[in-house]
C-alpha positions in Angstrom: 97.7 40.4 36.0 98.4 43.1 33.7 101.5 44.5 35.5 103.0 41.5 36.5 103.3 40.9 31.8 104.3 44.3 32.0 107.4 43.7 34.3 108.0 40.5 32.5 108.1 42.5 28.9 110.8 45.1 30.6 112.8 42.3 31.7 112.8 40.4 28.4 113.6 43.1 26.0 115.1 45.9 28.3 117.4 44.4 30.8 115.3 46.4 33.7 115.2 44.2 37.1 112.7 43.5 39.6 113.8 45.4 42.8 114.8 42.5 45.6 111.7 43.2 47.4 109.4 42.9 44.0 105.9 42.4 45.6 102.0 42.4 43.8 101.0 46.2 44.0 104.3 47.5 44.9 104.8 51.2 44.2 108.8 51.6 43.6 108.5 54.8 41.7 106.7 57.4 44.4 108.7 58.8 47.5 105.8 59.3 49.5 103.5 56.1 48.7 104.4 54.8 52.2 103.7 57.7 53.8 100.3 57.9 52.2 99.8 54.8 52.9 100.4 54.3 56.4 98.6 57.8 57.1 95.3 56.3 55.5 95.9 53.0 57.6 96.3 55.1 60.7 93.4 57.3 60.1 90.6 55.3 58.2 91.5 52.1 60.2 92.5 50.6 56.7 95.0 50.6 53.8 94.6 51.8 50.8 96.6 48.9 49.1 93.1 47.1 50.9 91.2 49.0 47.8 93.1 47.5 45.0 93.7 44.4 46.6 89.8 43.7 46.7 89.5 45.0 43.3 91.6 42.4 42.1 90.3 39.9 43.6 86.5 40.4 42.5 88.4 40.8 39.0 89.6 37.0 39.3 93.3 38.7 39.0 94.2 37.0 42.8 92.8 34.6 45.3 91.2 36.6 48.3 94.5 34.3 49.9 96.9 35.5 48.1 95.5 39.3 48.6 95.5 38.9 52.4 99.1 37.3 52.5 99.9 40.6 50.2 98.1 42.9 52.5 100.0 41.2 55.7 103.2 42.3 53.7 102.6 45.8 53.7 105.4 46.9 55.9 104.3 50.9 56.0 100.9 50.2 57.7 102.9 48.3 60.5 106.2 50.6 60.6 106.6 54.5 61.3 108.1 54.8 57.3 110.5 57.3 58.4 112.2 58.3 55.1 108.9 58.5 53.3 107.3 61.2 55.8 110.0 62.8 55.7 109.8 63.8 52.2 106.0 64.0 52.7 107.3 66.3 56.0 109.2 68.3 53.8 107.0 68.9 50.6 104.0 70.0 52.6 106.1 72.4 54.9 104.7 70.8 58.0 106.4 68.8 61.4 105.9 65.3 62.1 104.2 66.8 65.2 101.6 68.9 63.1 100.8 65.5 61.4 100.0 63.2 64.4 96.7 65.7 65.3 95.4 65.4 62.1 95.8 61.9 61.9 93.8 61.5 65.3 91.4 64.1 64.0 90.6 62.4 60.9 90.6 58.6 62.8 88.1 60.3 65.1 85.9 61.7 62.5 86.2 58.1 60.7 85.2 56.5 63.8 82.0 58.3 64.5 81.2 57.8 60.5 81.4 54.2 60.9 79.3 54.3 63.6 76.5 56.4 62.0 76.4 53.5 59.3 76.3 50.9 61.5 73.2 52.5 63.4 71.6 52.4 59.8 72.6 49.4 58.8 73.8 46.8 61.1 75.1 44.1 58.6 77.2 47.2 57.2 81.0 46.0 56.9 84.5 47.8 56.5 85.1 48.5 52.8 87.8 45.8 52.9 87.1 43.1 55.6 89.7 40.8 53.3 
């Protein structure tokens, strides 16, 4: 994988370290990746790390095992990620109570899409059914 020779150049001739909880995909370097994250989760039914994880498995990067033991990992799609939203909270000007309606809203309006596929094609499957 193309990052994972990246980290391993920075540690070689830089000195940088992994962070403790060094995962595949991990996003160390954005504030609000786990709010993003668990908002898409919460309102598309599934996560965006889903996306990339499915790329690289068609790419031969990772075994579809290795992706779904990744995607179990994904603490933020599981756990409120207080500290995120809060910056998310705070750069959009908006409550955690303004957020919760439009995450129902746009789960609902997911919902009903999913639906309309599946009426037109029955063998139709979640983006990510890894």
């Amino acid at each position: 994988m193309m990052k994972e020779a990246l980290k391993r150049t920075l540690e070689e001739h830089t000195g940088w370290q992994r962070p403790k909880d060094d995962i595949i995909l991990g996003h160390y370097d954005c504030a609000i990746h786990d709010a993003s994250a668990y908002l898409c989760h919460h309102s598309l039914g599934f996560s965006l790390l889903a996306l990339e994880l499915s790329t690289a498995v068609r790419m031969g990067e990772m075994t579809l095992d290795q992706a779904q033991t990744r995607l179990q990992e994904e603490r933020c799609t599981q756990e409120y990620p207080g500290a995120s939203m809060e910056v998310l909270q705070e750069r959009l000007g908006i409550t955690a109570a303004e957020i919760e309606p439009i995450i129902r809203e746009a789960h609902e309006r997911h919902e009903r899409l999913r639906m309309e596929q599946r009426k037109e094609n029955p063998v139709a499957r979640s983006p990510l059914n890894i």
